[in-house]
C-alpha positions in Angstrom: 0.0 0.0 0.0 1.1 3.5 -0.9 2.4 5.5 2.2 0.4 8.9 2.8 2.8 12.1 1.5 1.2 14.6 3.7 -1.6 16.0 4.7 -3.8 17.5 1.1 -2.8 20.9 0.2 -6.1 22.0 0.8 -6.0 21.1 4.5 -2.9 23.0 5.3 -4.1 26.0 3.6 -6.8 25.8 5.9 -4.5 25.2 8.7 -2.3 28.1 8.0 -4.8 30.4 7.3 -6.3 29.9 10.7 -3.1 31.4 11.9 -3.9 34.3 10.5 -6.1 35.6 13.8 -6.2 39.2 14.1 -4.0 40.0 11.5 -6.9 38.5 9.0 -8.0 42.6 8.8 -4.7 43.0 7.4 -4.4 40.4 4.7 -8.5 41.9 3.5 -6.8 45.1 3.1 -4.1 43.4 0.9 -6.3 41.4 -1.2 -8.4 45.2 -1.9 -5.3 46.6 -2.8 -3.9 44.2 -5.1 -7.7 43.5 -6.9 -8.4 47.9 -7.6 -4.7 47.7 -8.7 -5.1 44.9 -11.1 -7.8 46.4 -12.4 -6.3 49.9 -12.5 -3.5 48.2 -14.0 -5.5 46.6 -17.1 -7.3 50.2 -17.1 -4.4 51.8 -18.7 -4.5 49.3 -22.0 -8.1 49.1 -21.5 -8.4 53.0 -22.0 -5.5 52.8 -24.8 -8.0 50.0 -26.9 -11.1 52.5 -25.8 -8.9 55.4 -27.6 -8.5 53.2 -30.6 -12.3 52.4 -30.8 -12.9 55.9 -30.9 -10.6 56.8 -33.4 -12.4 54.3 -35.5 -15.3 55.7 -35.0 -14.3 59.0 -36.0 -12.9 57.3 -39.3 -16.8 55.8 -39.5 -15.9 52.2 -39.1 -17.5 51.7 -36.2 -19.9 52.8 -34.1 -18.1 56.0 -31.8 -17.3 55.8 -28.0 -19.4 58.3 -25.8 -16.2 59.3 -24.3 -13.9 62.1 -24.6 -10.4 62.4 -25.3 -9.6 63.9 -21.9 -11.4 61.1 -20.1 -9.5 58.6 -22.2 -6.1 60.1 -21.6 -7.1 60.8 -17.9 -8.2 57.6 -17.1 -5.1 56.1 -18.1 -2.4 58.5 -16.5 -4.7 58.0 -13.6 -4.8 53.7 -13.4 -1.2 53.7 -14.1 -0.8 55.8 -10.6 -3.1 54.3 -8.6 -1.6 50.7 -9.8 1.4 52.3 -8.3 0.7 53.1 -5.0 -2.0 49.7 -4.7 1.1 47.6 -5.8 3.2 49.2 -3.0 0.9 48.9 -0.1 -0.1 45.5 -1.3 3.3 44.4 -1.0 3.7 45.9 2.0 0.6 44.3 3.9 1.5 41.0 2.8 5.5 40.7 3.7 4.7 42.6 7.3 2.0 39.7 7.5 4.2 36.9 6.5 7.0 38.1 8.9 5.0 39.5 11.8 3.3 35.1 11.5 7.0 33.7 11.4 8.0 35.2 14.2 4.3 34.1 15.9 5.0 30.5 14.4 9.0 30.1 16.2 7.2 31.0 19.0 4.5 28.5 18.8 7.0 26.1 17.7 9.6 26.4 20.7 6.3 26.6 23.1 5.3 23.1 21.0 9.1 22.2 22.3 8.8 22.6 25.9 6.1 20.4 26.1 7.8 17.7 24.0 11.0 18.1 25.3 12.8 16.6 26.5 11.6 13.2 25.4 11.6 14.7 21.9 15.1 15.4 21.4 15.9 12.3 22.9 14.0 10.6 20.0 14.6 13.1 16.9 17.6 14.5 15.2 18.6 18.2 16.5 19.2 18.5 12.7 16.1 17.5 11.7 14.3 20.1 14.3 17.2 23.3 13.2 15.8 22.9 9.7 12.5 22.9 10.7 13.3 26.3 13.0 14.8 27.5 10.2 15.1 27.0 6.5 10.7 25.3 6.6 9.6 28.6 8.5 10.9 30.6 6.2 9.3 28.6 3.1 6.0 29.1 4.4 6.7 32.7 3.5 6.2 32.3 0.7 2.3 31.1 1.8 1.9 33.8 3.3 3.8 36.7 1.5 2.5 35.3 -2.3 -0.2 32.8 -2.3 -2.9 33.7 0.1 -3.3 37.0 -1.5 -2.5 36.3 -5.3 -5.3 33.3 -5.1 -7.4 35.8 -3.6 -7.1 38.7 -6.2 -7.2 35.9 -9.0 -10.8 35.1 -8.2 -12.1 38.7 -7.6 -10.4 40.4 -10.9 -11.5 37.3 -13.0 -14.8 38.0 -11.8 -14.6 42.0 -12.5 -13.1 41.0 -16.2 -16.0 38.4 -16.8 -18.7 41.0 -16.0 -16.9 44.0 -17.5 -16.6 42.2 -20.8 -19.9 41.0 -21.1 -21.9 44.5 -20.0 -19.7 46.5 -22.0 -18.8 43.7 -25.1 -20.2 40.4 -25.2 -20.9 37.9 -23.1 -19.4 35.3 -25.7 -16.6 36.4 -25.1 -17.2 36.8 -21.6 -17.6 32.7 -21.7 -14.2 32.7 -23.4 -12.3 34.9 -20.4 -14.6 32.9 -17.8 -13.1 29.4 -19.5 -9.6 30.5 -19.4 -9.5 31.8 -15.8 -11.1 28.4 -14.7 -8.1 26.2 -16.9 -5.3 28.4 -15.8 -6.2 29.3 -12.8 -8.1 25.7 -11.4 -7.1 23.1 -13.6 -3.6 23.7 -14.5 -2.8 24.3 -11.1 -4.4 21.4 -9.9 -3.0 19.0 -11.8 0.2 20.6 -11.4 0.2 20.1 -7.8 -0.8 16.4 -8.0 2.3 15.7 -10.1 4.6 17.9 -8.0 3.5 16.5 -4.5 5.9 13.6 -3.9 8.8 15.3 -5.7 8.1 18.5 -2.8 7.8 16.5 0.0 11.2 14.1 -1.2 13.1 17.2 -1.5 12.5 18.7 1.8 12.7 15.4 3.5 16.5 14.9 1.5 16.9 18.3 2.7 16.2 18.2 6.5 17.9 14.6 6.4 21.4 16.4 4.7 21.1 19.3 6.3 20.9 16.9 9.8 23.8 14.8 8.8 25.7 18.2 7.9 25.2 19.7 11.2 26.8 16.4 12.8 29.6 16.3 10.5 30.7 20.3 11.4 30.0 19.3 15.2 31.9 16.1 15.1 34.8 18.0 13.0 37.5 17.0 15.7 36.0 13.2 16.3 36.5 12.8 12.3 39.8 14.0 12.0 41.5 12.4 14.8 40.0 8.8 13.6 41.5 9.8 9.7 37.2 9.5 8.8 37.7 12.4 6.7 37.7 10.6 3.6 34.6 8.4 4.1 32.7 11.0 6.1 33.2 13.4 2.5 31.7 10.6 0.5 28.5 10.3 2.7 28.2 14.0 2.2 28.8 13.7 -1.3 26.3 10.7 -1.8 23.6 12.7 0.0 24.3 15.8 -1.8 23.8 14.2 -5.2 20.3 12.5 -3.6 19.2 15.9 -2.8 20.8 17.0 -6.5 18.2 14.3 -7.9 15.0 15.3 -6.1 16.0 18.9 -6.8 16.2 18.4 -10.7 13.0 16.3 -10.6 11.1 18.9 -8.9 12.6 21.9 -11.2 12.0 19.3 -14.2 8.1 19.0 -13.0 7.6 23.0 -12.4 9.1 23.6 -16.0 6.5 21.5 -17.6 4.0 22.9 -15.4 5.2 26.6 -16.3 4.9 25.6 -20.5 1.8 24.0 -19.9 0.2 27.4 -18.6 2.0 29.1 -21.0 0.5 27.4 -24.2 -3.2 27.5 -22.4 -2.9 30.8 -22.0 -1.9 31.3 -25.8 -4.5 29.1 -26.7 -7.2 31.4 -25.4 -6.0 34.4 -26.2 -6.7 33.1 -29.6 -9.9 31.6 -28.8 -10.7 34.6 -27.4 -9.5 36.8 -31.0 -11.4 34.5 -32.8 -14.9 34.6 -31.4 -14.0 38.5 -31.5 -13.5 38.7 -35.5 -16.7 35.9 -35.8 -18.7 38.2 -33.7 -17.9 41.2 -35.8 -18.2 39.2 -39.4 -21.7 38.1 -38.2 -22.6 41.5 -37.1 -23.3 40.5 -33.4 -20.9 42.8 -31.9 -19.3 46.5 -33.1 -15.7 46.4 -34.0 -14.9 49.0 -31.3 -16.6 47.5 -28.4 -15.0 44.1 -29.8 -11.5 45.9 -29.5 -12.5 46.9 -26.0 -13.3 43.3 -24.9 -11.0 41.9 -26.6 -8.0 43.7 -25.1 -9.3 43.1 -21.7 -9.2 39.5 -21.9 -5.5 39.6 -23.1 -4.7 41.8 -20.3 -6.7 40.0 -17.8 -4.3 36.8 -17.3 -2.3 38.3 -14.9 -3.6 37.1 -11.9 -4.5 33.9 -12.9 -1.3 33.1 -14.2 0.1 33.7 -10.8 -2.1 31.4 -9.3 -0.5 28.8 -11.8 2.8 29.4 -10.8 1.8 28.7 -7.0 2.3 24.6 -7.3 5.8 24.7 -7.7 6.6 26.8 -4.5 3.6 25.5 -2.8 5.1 22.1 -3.3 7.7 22.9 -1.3 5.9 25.4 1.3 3.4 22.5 1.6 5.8 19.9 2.3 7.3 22.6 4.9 4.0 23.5 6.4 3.2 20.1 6.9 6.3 19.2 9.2 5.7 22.5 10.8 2.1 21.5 11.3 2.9 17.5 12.6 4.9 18.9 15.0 2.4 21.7 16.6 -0.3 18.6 17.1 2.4 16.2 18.3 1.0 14.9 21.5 3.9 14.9 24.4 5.3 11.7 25.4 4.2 13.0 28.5 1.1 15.8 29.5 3.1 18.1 31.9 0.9 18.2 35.4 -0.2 21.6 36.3 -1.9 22.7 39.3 -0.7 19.1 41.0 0.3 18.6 44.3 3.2 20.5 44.9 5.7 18.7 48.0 9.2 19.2 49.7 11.2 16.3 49.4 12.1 14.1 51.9 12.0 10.7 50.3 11.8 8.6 47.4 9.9 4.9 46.9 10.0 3.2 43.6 8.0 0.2 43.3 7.4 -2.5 40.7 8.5 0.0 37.6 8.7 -1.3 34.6 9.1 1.1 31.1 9.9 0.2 27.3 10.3 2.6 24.3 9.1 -0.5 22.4 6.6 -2.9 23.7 8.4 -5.9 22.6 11.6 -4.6 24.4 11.4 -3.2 27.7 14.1 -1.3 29.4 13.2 -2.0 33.0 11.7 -4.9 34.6 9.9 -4.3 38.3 12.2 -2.0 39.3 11.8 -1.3 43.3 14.0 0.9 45.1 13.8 3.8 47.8 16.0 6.8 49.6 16.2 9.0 52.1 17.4 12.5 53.0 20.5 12.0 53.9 21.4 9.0 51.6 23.9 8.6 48.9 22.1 5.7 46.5 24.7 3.8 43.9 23.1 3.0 40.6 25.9 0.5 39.3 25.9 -1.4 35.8 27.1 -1.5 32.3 26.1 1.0 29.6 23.0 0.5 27.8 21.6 -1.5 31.0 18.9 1.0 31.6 20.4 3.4 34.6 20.2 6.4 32.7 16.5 5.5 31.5 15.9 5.3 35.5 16.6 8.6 36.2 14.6 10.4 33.3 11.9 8.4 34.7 12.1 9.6 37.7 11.6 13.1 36.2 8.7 11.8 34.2 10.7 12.1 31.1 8.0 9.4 29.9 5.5 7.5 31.3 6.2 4.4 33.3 4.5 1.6 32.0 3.7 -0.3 35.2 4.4 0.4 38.9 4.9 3.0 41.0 7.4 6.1 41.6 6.2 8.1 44.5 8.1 11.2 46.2 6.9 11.5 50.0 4.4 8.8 49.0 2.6 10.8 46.3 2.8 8.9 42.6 4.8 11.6 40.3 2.5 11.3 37.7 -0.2 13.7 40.7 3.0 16.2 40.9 2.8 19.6 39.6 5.7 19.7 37.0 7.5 22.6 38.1 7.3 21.8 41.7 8.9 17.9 40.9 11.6 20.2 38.8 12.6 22.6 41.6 13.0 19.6 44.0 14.8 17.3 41.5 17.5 18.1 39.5 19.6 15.9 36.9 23.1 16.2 35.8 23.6 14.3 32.6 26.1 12.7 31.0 26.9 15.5 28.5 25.9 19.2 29.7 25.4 21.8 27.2 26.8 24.8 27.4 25.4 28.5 26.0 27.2 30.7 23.7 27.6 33.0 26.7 29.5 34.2 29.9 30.3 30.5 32.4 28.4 33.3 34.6 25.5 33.2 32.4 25.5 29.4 31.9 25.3 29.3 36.2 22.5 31.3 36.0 20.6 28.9 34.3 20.2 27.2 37.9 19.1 29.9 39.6 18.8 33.9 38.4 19.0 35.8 41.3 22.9 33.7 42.6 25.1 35.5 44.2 28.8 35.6 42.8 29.3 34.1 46.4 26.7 31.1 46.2 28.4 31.0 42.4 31.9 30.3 43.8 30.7 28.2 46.8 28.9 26.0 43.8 32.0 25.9 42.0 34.6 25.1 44.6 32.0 22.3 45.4 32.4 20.7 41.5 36.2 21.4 41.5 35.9 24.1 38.9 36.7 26.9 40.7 40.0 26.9 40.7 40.2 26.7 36.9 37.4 29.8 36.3 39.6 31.5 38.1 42.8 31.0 35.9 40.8 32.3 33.2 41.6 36.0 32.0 38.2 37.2 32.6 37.2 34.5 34.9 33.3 34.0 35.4 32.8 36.8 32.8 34.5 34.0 29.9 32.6 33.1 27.1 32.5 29.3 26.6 32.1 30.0 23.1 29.9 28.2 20.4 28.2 24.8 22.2 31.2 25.3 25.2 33.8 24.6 22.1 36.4 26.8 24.3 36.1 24.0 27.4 37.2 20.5 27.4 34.3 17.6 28.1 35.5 17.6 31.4 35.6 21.1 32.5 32.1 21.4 31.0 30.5 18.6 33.2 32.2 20.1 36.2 30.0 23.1 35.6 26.9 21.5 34.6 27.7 19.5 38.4 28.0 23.3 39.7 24.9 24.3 38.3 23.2 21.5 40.2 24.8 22.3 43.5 23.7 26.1 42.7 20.0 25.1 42.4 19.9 23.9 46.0 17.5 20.8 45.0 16.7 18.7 48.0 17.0 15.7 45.4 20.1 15.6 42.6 20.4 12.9 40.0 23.6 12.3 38.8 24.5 10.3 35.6 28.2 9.4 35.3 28.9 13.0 37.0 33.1 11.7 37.0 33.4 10.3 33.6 35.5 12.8 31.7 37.7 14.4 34.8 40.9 12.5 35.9 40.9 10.9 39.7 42.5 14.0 41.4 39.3 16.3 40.3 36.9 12.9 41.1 38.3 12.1 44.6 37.5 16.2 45.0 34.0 16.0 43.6 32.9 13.0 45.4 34.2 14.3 48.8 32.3 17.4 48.0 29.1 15.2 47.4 29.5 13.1 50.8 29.5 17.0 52.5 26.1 17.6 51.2 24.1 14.2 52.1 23.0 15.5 55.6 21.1 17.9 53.6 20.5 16.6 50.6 19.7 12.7 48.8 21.8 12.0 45.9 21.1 9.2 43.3 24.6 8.6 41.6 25.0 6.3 38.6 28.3 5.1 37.2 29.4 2.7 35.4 32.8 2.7 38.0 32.8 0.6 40.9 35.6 3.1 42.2 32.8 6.2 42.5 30.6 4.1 45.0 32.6 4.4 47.7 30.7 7.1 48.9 27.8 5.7 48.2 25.4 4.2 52.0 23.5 1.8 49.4 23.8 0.2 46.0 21.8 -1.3 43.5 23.4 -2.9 40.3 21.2 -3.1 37.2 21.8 -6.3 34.9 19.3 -6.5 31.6 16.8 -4.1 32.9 16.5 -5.8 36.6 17.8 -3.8 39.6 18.8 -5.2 43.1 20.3 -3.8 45.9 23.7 -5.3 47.1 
């Protein structure tokens, strides 16, 4: 069976438009615009075919315009100005539109985040989500900026043209305009789109998946090097490249044919439309001057319409975009944060019977029970990919536990409110991520209001003081880009300060030692046994040598824990 591309293009359309909200007044205002200055804009040859007509008539070969020569001349110096100014405010309303709803849809799309997160980043590529942040907001646009609008004027100017022609000429002809606008501007584009669809959505699917493996590669710049990769990591690039080379020429192949398509339809009627003209005239149904009139209307009139054909090959694209932009706005979370829950102040911790799986035919954990106490330094021992870093996330509600119980001062976490569970539990994972910014800033993170005094008492506490200090501008030292200016180690020893900074009554640690040498560990840990009279602290390692200060241990093996 034929996977589904994406949702129909009709359906997003809705679905963005609906975004619009109380800027709609402002996209009606563009639509008026750009409709009087079409009009005013086929006024000028309009008013050039009606000064023809008349000069005919003076000549006595047709039957002379009512209008005078001032009017004619006037009417045309006056469209062409008034198409000016419509163009410019037209173009105005729709960009300040389309920019004021990107900067509305990041911020719905980072709110979307911290609900998913951070079970959604441990599931998706970063890359993946960048591009979406990125280079699919600023497809849509294009929506926004040149499709809403355009479709919008197409309809109302091809229904000025059809009633204009048929008062004022004929209403064959009128038929003729009406059969064009419906080809060009319905058909054509619709069949266009159908045969563009999958070659849209491969493109930006190649696209977010090179653009992912990109990102990775310029992260991983030192890994690749020191293990001589560089010659097989370029040939992956090089292999996606010319994937996303393939799509792109089969997508520019389709919009081409598309584009000649419109091109001959619209030559076609503009000859249909000449014909029935000079048949009209031969049979003496219609005066050569008002034929002229009508005539040059319709050739004039395909404006519009001919931008609504043009839409399928960008909307194939701002589709495909709009669609991953909408998927991830009605994601449902891994896990509905808890508000208004109980709120508590830790003293304890009971795990019972837990059990978890990301799959259902492979679970993770298997009836999990342990418990802790304030005071208590708990050793989560085992080898990696056991499960012990799964444990802790659950214990934050990461995800949902499958069976079983985890209850802080005997209320079930999934009852806490989940600010209140953060700001008595903190985690310090394996790898801690580090802002573009002062190591001030990135302390901050913890808590806002710190002291430079709590700061340093933090520090000295994750054996990192020392070190800030030997910096030129000490705490005011920007990590740089992702921490790049701080080795793996010096960059967990802060993310271990920021935990001691937050002053949680509960602190998870995963592998808190693994990247700093024994003098800095034997330092950290004897810091940690200081704070377990106020404090419990779960500490998983895969080293036997960093339980020593642990009061109880459990060792996981396949997903089972027990205490030894």
């Amino acid at each position: 069976m034929k996977t589904k591309l994406r949702r129909s293009g009709a359906k997003i359309m809705a679905s963005l438009i609906v975004l619009l909200g109380s800027l709609s007044y402002i996209m009606v205002l563009a639509v008026l615009n750009g409709s009087i200055g079409f009009i005013a804009a086929m006024g000028v040859t309009v008013a050039g075919a009606a000064g023809v007509a008349k000069a005919l008539g003076v000549l006595g070969l047709c039957a002379e315009i009512p209008l005078a020569w001032g009017w004619v001349i006037g009417i045309a110096v006056g469209c062409g100005v008034i198409r000016g100014g419509l163009r410019y405010f037209e173009q105005y309303s729709n960009h300040y539109i389309a920019f004021k709803l990107l900067a509305v849809l990041r911020d719905k799309i980072f709110g979307a985040l911290r609900v998913l997160c951070p079970a959604k980043l441990e599931s998706k590529q970063k890359g993946s989500i960048i591009a979406m942040i990125t280079s699919d907001i600023e497809t849509l646009e294009v929506f926004y900026a040149h499709t809403i609008s355009p479709v919008c004027i197409a309809v109302l100017v091809s229904l000025a043209v059809f009633l204009f022609v048929g008062f004022i000429s004929s209403w064959y002809l009128a038929l003729v305009a009406l059969a064009g606008f419906v080809v060009i501007g319905i058909v054509v584009p619709l069949l266009s789109s159908r045969a563009l669809k999958e070659s849209g959505v491969n493109y930006r699917r190649e696209f977010a998946s090179f653009n992912s493996y990109f990102l990775d590669s310029i992260k991983g710049i030192k890994d690749i090097v020191l293990n001589n990769a560089e010659q097989d990591r370029e040939a992956e690039v090089d292999r996606r490249s010319d994937i996303l080379l393939q799509e792109t020429k089969k997508m520019k192949h389709g919009i081409t044919k598309a584009g000649a398509a419109t091109e001959l339809c619209v030559t076609l009627f503009i000859a249909i439309s000449l014909i029935v003209g000079i048949l009209l005239v031969h049979h003496e149904l219609l005066d050569l001057g008002k034929m002229l009139i009508g005539v040059v209307t319709i050739f004039g009139s395909f404006g519009p319409v001919l931008a609504v054909s043009a839409l399928p090959g960008n909307l194939t694209q701002t589709f495909a975009s709009g669609d991953r932009v909408l998927n991830l706005l009605e994601e449902k979370p891994a896990v509905t944060p808890v508000k208004n829950g109980k709120t508590f102040r830790y003293e304890n911790l009971s795990v019972k019977d837990l059990s978890f799986a990301y799959e259902r035919s492979v679970p993770v954990l298997k009836d999990v029970c342990m418990h802790a106490q304030k005071g208590e330094i708990i050793g989560i021992v085992g080898e990696s990919g056991c499960g012990k870093s799964t444990f802790l996330k659950l214990l934050l509600r990461f995800w949902e536990k499958d069976t079983g119980s985890i209850a802080y001062n005997g209320m079930d976490v999934d009852t806490i409110d989940s600010d209140d569970l953060l700001d008595n539990v903190t985690m310090v994972s394996q790898t801690t991520y580090l802002f573009d910014e002062s190591i001030e800033d990135n302390l901050r993170i913890a808590k806002p209001s710190a002291s430079q005094e709590e700061m340093e008492r933090a520090c000295k506490m994750a054996s990192v003081h020392d070190f800030i200090m030997s910096l030129p501008e000490g705490y005011k030292t920007q990590v740089g880009a992702m921490g790049d200016n701080l080795s793996a180690g010096e960059k967990q020893r802060i993310g271990l300060a920021r935990a001691f900074l937050k002053g949680s009554e509960l602190i998870l640690l995963d592998e808190p030692t693994s990247n700093v040498d024994s003098i800095n560990e034997g330092m950290i840990l004897k810091s940690l046994a200081e704070q377990k009279s106020k404090k419990s602290i779960i500490l998983v390692s895969h080293r036997e040598s960093t339980m020593a200060i642990a009061d109880r241990i459990y060792r996981v093996d396949s997903g089972v824990m027990r205490e030894v």
